[in-house]
Z-matrix of the N, CA and C atoms (Angstrom, degrees):
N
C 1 1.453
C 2 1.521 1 109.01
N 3 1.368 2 94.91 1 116.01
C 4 2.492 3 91.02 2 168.90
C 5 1.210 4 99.73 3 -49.70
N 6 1.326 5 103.55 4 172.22
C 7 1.595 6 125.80 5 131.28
C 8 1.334 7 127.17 6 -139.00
N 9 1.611 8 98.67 7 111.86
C 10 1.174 9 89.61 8 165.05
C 11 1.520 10 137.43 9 -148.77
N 12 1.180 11 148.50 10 -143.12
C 13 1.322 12 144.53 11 -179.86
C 14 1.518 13 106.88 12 -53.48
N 15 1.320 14 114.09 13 -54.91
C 16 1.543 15 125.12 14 172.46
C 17 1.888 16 97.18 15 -36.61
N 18 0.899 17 109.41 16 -82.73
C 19 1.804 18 120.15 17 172.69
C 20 1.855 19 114.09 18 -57.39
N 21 1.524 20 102.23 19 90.84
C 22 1.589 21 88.06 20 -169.13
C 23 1.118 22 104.64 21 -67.58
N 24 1.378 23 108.89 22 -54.90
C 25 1.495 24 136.40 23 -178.33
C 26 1.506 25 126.26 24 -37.42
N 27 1.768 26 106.91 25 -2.76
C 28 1.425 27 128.69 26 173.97
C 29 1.256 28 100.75 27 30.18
N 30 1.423 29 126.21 28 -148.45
C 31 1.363 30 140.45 29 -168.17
C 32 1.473 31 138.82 30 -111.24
N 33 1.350 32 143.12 31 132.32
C 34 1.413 33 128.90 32 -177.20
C 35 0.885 34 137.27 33 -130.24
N 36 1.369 35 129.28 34 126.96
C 37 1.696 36 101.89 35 -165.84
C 38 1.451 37 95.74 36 -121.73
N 39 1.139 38 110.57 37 155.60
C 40 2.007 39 138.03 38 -164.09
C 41 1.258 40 111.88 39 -127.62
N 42 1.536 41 94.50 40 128.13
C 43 1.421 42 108.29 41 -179.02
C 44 1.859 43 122.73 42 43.16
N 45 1.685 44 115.10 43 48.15
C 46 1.334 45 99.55 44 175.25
C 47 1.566 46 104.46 45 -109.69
N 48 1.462 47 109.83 46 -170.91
C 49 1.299 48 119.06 47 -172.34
C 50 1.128 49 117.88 48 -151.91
N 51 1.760 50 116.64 49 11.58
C 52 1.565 51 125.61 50 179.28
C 53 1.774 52 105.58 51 -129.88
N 54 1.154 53 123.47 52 161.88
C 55 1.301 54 127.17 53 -176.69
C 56 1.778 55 93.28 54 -59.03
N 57 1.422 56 118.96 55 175.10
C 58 1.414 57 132.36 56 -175.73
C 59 1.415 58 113.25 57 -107.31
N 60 1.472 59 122.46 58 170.97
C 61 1.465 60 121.27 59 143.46
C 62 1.191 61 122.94 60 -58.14
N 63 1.137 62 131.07 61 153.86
C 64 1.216 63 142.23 62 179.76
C 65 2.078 64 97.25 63 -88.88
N 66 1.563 65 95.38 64 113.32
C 67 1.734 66 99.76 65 165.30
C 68 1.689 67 122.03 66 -114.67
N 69 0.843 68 113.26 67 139.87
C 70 1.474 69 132.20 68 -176.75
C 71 1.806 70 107.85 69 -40.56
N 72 1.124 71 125.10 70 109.58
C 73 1.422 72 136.90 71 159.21
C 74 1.300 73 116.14 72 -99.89
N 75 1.493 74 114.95 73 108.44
C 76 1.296 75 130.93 74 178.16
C 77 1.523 76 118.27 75 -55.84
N 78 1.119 77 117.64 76 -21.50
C 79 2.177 78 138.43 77 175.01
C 80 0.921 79 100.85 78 86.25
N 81 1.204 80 102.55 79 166.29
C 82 1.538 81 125.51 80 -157.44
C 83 1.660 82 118.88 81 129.98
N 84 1.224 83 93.68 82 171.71
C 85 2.086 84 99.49 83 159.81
C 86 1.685 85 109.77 84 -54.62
N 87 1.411 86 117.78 85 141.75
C 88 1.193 87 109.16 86 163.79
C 89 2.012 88 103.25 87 -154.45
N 90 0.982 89 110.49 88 157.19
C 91 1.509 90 104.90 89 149.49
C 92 1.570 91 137.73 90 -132.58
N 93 1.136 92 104.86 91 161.80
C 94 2.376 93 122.50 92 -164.97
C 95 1.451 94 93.15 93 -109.26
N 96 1.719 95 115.46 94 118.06
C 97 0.965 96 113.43 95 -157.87
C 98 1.479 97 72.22 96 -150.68
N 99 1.645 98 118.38 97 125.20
C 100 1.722 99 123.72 98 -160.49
C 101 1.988 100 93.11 99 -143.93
N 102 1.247 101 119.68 100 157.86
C 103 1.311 102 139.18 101 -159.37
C 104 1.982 103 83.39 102 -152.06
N 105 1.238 104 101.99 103 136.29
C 106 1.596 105 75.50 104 155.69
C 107 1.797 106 74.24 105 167.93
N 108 1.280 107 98.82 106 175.05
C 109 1.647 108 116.30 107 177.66
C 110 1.648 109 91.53 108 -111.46
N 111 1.022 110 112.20 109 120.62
C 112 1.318 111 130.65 110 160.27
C 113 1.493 112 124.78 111 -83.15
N 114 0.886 113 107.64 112 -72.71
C 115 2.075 114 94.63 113 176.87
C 116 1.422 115 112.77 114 60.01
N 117 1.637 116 86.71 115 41.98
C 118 2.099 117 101.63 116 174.01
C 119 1.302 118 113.86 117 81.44
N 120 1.434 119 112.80 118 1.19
C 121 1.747 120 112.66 119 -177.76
C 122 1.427 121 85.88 120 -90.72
N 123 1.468 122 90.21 121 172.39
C 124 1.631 123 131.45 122 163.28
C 125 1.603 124 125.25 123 -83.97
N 126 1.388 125 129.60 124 168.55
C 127 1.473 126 122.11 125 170.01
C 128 1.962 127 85.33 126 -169.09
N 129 1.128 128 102.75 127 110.88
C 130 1.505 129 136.87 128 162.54
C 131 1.321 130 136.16 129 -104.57
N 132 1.173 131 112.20 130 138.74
C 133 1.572 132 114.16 131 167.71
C 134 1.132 133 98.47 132 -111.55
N 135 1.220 134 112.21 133 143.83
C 136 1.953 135 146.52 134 -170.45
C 137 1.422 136 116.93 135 -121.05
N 138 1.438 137 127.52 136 139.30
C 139 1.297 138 113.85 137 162.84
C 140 1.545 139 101.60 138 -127.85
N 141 1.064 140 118.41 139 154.79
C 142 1.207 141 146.83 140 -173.62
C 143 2.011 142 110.41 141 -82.92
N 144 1.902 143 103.89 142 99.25
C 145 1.238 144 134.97 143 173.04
C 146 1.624 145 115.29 144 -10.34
N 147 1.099 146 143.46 145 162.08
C 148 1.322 147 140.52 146 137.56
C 149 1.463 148 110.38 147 -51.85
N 150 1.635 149 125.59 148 -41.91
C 151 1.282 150 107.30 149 -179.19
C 152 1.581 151 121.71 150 -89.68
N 153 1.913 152 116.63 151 34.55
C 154 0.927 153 117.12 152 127.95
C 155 1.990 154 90.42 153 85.57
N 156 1.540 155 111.65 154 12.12
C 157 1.282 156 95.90 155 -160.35
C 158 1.617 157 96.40 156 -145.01
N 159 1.758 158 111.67 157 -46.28
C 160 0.653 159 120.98 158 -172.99
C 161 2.065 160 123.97 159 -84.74
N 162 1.641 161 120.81 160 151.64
C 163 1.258 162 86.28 161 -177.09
C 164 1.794 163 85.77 162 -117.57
N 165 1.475 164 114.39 163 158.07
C 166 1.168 165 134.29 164 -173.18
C 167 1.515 166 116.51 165 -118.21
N 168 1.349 167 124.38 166 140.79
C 169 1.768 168 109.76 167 -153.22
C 170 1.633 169 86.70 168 -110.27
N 171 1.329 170 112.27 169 115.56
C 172 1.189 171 132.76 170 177.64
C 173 1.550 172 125.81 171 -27.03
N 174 1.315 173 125.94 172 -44.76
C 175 1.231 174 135.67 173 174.97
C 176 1.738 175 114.25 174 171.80
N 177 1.172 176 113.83 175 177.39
C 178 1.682 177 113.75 176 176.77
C 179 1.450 178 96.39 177 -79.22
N 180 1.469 179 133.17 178 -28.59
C 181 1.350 180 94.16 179 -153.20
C 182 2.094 181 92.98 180 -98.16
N 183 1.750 182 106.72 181 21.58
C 184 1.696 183 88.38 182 154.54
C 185 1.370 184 95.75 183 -149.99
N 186 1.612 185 102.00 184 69.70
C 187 1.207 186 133.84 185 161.30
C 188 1.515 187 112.81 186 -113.44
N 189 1.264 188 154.56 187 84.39
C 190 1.251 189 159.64 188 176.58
C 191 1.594 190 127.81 189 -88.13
N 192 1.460 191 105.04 190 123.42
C 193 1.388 192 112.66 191 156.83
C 194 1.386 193 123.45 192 -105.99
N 195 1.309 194 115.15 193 -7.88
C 196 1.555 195 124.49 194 163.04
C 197 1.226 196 111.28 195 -138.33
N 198 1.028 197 99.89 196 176.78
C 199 2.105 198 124.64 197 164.42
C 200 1.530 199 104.41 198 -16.78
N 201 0.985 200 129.63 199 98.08
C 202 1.683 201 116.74 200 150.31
C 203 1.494 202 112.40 201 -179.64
N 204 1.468 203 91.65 202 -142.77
C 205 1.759 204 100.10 203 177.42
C 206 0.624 205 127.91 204 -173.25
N 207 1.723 206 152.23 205 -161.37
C 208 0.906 207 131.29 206 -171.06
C 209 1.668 208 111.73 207 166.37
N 210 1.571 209 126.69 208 134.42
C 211 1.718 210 122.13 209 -157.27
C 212 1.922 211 97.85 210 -91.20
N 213 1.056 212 89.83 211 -177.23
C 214 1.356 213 126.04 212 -161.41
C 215 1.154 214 133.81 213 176.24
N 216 2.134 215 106.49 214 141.75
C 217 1.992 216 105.28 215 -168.14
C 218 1.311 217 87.27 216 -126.11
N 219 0.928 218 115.31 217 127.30
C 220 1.631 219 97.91 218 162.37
C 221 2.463 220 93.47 219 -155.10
N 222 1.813 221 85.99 220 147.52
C 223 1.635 222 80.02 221 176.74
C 224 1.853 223 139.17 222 -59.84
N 225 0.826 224 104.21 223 177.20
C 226 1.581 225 87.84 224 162.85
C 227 1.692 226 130.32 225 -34.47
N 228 1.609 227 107.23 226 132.64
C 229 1.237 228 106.92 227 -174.69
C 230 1.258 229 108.93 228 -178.83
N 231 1.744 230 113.11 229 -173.44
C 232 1.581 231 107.65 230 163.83
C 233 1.491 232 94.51 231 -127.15
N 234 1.449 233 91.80 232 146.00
C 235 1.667 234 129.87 233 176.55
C 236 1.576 235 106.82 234 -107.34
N 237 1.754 236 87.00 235 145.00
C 238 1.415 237 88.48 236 177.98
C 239 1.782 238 90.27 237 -151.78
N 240 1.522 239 117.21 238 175.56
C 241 0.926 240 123.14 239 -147.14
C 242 1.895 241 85.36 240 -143.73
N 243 1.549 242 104.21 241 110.03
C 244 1.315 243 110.58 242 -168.51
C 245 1.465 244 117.69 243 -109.58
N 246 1.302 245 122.88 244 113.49
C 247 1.939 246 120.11 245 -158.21
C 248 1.261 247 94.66 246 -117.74
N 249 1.353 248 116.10 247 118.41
C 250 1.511 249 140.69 248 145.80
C 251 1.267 250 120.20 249 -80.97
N 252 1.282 251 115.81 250 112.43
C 253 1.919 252 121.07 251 179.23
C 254 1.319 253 98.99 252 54.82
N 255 1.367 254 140.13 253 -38.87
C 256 1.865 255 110.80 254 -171.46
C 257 1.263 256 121.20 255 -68.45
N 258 1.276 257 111.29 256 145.88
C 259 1.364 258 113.22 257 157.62
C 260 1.465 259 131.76 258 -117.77
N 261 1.136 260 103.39 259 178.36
C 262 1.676 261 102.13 260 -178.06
C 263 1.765 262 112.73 261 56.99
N 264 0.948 263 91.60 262 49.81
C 265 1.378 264 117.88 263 176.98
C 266 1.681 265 126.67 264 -56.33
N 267 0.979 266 138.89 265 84.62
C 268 1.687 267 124.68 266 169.41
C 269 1.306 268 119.89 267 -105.13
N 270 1.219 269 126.67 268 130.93
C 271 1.399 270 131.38 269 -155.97
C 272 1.595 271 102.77 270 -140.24
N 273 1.648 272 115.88 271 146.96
C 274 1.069 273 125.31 272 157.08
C 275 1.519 274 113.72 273 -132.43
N 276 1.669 275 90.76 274 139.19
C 277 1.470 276 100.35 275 162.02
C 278 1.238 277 114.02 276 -117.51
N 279 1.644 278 105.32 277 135.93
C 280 2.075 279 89.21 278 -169.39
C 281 1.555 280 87.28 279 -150.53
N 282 1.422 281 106.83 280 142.70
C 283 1.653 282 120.91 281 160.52
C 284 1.308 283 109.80 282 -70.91
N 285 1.262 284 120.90 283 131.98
C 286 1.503 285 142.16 284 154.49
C 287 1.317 286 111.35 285 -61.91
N 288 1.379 287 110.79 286 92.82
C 289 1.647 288 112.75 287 -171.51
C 290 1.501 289 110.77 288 -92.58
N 291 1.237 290 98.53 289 137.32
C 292 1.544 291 114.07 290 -169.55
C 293 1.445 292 110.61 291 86.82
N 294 1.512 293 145.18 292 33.27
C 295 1.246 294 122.19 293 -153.52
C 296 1.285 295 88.15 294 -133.53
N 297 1.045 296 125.16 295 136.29
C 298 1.547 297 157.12 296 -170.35
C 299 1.157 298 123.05 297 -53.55
């Protein structure tokens, strides 16, 4: 699945408890906006290496040990959403439409 400006509402996933597929981000501004029970886990967004293999954890601020979120630019690619120990997971990925 893209994401992109066309799709503000980007993508969400409910109630999981395993890392994701990797979906197509068209680039741009976007923000990782996660709900989830942690219980000492993690909840990350990842993008997917130049060598096409590897996944790379986007930054601290959509790096999570609790409730929140946090923006991000990065070019074309695929994103994925990487869960250590949490569960009950809800996540958004959404383009910042209109953003500069």
């Amino acid at each position: 699945m893209a994401i992109t400006a066309a799709a503000p509402n980007g993508i969400s996933f409910s109630n999981i408890s395993a890392t994701t597929a990797g979906v197509q981000w068209e680039g741009g501004k976007g923000t990782f906006i996660v709900h989830a029970t942690f219980g000492g886990g993690t909840v990350k967004l990842q993008y997917l290496s130049a060598d096409a293999t590897t996944w790379v954890d986007m930054g601290t601020d959509t790096t999570l040990t609790a409730d929140g979120g946090g923006n991000f630019e990065v070019g074309r690619c695929q994103l994925r959403v990487n869960i250590a120990t949490a569960t009950a997971v809800y996540a958004v990925i959404s383009p910042i439409v209109g953003a500069a």
